[in-house]
DRENDO-1510 file (C-alpha; in Angstrom, 1 decimal, always signed):
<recs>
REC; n; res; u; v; w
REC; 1; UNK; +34.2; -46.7; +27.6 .
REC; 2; UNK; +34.1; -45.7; +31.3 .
REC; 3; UNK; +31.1; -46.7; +33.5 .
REC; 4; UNK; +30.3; -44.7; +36.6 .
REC; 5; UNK; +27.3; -46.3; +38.8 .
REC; 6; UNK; +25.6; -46.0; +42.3 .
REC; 7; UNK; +23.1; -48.7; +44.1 .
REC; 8; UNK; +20.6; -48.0; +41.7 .
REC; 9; UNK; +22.0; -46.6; +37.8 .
REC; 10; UNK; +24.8; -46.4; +36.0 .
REC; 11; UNK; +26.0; -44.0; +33.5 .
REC; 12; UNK; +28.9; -44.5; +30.6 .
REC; 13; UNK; +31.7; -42.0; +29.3 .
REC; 14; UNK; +34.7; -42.0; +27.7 .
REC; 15; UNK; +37.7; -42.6; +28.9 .
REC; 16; UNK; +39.7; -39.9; +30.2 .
REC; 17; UNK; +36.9; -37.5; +30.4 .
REC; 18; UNK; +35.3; -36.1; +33.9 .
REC; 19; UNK; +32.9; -37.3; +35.6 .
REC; 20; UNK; +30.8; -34.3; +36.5 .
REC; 21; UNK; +28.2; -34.8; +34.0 .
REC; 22; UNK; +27.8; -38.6; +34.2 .
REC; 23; UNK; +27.6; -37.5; +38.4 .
REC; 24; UNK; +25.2; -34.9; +37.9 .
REC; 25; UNK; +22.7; -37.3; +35.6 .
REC; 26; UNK; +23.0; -39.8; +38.9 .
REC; 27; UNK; +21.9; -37.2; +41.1 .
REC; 28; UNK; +25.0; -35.8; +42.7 .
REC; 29; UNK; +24.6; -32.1; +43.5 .
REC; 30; UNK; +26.3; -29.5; +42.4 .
REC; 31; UNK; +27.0; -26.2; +43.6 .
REC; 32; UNK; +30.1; -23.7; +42.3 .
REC; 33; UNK; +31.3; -26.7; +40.2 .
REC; 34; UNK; +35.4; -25.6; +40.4 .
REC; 35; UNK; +35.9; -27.1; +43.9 .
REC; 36; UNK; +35.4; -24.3; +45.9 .
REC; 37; UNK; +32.1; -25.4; +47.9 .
REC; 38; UNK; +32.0; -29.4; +48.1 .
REC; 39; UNK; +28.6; -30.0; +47.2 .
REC; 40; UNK; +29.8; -32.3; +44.8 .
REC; 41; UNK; +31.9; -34.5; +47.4 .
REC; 42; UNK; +30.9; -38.5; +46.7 .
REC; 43; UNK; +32.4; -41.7; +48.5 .
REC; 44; UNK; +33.9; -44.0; +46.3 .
REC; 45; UNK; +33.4; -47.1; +47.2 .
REC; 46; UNK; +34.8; -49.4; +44.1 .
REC; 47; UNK; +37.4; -48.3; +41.7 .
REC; 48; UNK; +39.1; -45.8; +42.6 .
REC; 49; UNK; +42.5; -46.6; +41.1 .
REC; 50; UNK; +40.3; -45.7; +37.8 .
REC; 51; UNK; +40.3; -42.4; +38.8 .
REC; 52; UNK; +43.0; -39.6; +38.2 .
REC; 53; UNK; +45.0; -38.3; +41.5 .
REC; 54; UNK; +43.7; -35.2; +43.7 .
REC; 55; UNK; +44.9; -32.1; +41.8 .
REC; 56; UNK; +45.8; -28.8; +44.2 .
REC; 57; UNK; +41.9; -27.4; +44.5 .
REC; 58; UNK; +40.5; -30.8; +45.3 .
REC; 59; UNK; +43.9; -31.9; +47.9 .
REC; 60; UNK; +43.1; -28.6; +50.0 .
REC; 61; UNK; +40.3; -29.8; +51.5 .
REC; 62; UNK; +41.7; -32.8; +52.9 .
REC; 63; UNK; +39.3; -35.2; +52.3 .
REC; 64; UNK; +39.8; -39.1; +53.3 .
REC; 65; UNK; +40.9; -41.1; +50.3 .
REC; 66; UNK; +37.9; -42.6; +49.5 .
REC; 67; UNK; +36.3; -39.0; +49.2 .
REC; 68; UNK; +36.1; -37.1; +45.8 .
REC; 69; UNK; +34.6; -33.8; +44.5 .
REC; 70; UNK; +33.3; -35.0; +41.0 .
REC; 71; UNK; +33.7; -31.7; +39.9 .
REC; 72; UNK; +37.5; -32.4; +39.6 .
REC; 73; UNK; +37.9; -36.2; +38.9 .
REC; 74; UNK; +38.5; -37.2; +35.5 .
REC; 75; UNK; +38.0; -41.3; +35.0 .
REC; 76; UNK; +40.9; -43.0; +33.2 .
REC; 77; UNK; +39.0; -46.2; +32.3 .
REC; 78; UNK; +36.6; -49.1; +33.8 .
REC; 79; UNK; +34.0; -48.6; +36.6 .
REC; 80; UNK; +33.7; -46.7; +39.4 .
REC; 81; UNK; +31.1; -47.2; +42.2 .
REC; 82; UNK; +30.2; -44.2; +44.1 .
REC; 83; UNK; +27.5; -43.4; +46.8 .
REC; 84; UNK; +25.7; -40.3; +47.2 .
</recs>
């Protein structure tokens, strides 16, 4: 099992599955949900080797590193910490 968290909750998933529901359920908003918008973008502040690389949608809007849409992140395995 995966475990993805902010300050305040913490939500688990399987392993190689994405995060958008387990984001949504912490209160991450979503708008076009395929990458398009960024409504969905989170920092990720712990554990982001758990996470699996930028794929073409996501890499096009040049985000820092520590910056994800959860839309497009799948988790490999372990915990991520993200903020809002």
């Amino acid at each position: 099992m995966a475990t993805i968290k902010t300050e305040t909750a913490e939500e688990q998933l399987e392993n190689g599955s994405s995060i958008k529901e387990a984001c949504e359920a912490l209160g991450v908003p979503f708008g076009c949900r395929s990458g398009f918008c960024t409504a969905c973008k989170v920092e990720i502040l712990e554990g982001a080797e758990n996470l699996s690389p930028k794929e073409a949608q996501e890499a096009s809007h040049n985000l820092p590193d520590n910056e994800r849409l959860a839309c497009q992140v799948k988790i490999k395995e372990g915990t991520v910490k993200i903020k809002l």
